[in-house]
C-alpha positions, 0 to 999 in steps of 0.5 A, a space after each residue: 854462450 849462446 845455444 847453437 838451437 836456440 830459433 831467432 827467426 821463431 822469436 822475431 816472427 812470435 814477436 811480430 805476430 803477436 797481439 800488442 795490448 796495452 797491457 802486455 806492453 807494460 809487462 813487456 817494458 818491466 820484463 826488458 827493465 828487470 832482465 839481467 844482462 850478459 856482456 861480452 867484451 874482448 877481441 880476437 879469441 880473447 874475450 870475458 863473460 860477465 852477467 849484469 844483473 840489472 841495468 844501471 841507473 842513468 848518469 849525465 856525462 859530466 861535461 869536458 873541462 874548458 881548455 882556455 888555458 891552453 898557452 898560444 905557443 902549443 897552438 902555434 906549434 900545432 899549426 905549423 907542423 899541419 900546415 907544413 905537412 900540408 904543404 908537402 903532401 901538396 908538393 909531392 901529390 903535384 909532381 907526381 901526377 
């Protein structure tokens, strides 16, 4: 858990008014890669803690599976029971205004 002392607004000003060389901005982009992480996951007051040591090595998401397959009648009944819920919502929102 955070430190209740710890001075966001003196980090931000000390990283703004800092002087950005060439070189420290090399440091700095090791020093992001290098440090270990704390993940906070949860809702409500129920929530877990875990330290990632390192940032994980970037993977491609593998592309959704091709849905051709799909059989026409799924798709016919899809459609019929959206357009039928259309055409109430349509009638109810008409009589009522």
């Amino acid at each position: 858990m955070l430190r209740s002392s710890f001075n966001f607004t003196a980090l931000q000003n000390w990283l703004l008014e800092r002087k950005w060389t060439p070189e420290s901005i090399v440091k700095w982009q090791e020093f992001y890669n290098d440090a270990s992480r704390m993940i906070f996951s949860g809702a409500s007051s129920n929530f877990s803690v875990e330290t990632l040591p390192t940032l994980p090595k970037y993977e491609d998401l593998t592309p959704p599976k091709c849905k051709r397959g799909i059989p026409n009648s799924t798709i016919r009944q899809n459609s019929f029971v959206l357009l039928t819920l259309i055409s109430f919502l349509t009638t109810i929102i008409t009589r009522f205004l």
